[in-house]
GUVEX-225950 format. One record per residue (C-alpha): residue number from 1; residue in three letters; x negated, y negated, z negated. Coordinates in pm, whole numbers, plus 32768, in hexadecimal, padded with zeros to 4 digits. Layout:
N
k/r/u/v/w
NUM/ALA/X/Y/Z
...
# end
This chain:
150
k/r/u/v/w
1/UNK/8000/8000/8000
2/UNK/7F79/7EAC/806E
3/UNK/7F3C/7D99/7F6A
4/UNK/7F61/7C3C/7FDD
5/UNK/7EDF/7AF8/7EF1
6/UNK/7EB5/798D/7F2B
7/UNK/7E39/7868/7E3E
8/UNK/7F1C/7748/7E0A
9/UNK/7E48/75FE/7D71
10/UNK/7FB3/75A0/7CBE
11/UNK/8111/7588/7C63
12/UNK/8185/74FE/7DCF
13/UNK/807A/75E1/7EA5
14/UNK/815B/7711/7DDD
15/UNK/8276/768D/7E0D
16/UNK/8254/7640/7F6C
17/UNK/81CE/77B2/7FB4
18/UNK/8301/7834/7F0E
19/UNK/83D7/774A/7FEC
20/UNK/8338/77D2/8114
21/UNK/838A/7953/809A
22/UNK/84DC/7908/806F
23/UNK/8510/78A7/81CC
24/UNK/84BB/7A10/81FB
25/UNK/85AB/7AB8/80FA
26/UNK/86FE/7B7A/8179
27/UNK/8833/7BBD/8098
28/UNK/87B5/7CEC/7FB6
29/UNK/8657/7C97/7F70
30/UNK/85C4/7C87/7E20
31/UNK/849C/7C0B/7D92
32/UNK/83F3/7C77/7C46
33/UNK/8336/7B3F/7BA8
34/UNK/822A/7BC0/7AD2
35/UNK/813D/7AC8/7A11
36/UNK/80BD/7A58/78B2
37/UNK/8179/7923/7826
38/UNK/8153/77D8/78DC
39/UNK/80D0/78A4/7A04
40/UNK/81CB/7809/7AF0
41/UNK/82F6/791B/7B0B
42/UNK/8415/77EA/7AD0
43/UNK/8336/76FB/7B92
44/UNK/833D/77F0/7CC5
45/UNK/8460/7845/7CBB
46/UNK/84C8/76F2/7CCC
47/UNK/8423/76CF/7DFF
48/UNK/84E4/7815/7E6F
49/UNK/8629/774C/7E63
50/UNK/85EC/762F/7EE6
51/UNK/8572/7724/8035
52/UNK/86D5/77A4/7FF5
53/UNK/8756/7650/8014
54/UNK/87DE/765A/7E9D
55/UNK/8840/74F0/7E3E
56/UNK/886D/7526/7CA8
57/UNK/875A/7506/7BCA
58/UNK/869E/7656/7B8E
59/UNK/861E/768D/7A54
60/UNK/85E9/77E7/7964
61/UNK/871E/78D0/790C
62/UNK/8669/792A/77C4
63/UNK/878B/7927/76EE
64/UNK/887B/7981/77D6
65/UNK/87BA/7AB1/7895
66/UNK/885C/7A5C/7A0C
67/UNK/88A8/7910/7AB0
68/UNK/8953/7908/7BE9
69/UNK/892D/77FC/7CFB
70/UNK/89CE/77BD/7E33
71/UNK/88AD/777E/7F83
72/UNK/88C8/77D1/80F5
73/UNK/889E/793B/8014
74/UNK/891D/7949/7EAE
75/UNK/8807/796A/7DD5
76/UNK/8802/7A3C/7C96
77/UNK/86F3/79C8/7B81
78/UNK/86BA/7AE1/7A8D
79/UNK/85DB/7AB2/7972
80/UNK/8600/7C09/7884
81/UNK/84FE/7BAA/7790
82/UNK/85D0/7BDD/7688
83/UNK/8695/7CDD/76FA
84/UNK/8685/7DC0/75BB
85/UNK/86D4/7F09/764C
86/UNK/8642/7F34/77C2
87/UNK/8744/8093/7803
88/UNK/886B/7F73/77BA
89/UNK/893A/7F7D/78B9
90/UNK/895F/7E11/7917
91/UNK/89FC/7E55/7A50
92/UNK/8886/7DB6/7B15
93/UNK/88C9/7EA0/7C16
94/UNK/8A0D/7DDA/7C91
95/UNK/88FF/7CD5/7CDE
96/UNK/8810/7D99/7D74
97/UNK/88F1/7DFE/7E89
98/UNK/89A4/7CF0/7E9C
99/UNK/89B8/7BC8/7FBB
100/UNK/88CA/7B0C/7F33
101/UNK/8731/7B02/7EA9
102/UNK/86E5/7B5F/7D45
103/UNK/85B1/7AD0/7C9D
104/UNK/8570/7BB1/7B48
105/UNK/847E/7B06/7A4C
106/UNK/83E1/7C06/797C
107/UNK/8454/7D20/7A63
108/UNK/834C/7E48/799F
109/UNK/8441/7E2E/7876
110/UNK/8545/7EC3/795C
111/UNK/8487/7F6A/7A5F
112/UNK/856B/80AB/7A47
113/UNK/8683/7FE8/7AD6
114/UNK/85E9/7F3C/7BE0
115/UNK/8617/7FA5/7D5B
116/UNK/850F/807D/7DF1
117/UNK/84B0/7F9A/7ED6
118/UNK/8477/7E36/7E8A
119/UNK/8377/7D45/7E78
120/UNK/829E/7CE1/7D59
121/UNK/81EB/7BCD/7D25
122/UNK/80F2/7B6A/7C11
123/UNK/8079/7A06/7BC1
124/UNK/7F2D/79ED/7B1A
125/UNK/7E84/7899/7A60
126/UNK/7D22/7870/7B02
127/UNK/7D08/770C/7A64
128/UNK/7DC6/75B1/79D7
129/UNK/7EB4/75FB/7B38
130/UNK/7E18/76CC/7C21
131/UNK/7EF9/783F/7C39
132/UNK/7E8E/7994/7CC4
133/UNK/7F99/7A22/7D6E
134/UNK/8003/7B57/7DD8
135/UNK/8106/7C08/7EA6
136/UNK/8120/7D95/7E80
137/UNK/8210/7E04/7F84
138/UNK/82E3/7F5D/7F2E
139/UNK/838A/7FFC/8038
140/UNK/8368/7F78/81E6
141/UNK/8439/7E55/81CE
142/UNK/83A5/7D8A/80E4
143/UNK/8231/7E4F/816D
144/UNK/82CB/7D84/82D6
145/UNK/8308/7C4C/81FD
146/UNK/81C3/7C1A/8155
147/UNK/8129/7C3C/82DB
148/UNK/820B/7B3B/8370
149/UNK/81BF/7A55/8237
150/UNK/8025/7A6D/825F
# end
């Protein structure tokens, strides 16, 4: 499986790159955000929607697990970092086939529920700003994406 990585000098570079991925996403994708704190999971994602055309202010759904917004693709913002019990069934797999793209912050915690294929991405610190990221592709249609991307 082909790894793909790029550095990003700061908050807009990231946010830009995820813009430009999510002119690439199709109804059904899902992304697993991995990253330590502050890495930039919110801050991409952010730059997801706006690719998606979302108008409303993104932000994280930390105390409220999903948010749902409405884009040229709905977008489904997941963070299950303090989802106690990862075999809950909290019913992600409605989102995961659903019409739109889900973004899943933290997505290890509930890796047992997550699609077989999907695309994961990890964000790194390498500095003040600068971020390391990656893209691991599961599964040939997000393999395809990564290629049209780089």
């Amino acid at each position: 499986m082909e790894v793909f990585e790029l550095t990003t000098m700061n908050d807009k570079e990231t946010s830009q790159f995820a813009a430009r991925l999510a002119e690439f996403l199709k109804p059904g994708d899902v992304i697993a955000l991995e990253g330590d704190l502050g890495a930039g999971k919110t801050t991409f994602t952010k730059g997801l929607a706006k690719g998606l055309e979302v108008n409303k202010t993104v932000n994280s759904p930390t105390f409220t697990i999903i948010k749902e917004y409405k884009g040229r693709l709905p977008l489904y913002h997941m963070d299950v970092y303090r989802v106690a019990d990862a075999f809950e069934d909290l019913g992600f797999d409605e989102y995961f086939e659903g019409n739109g793209v889900t973004v899943v912050e933290w997505a290890h915690l509930i890796e047992e529920q997550l699609p077989a294929e999907l695309l994961t991405i990890y964000l790194y610190h390498q500095g003040q700003e600068q971020r390391k990221i990656v893209l691991k592709p599961t599964g040939p249609r997000y393999e395809q994406l990564c290629k049209e991307i780089f």
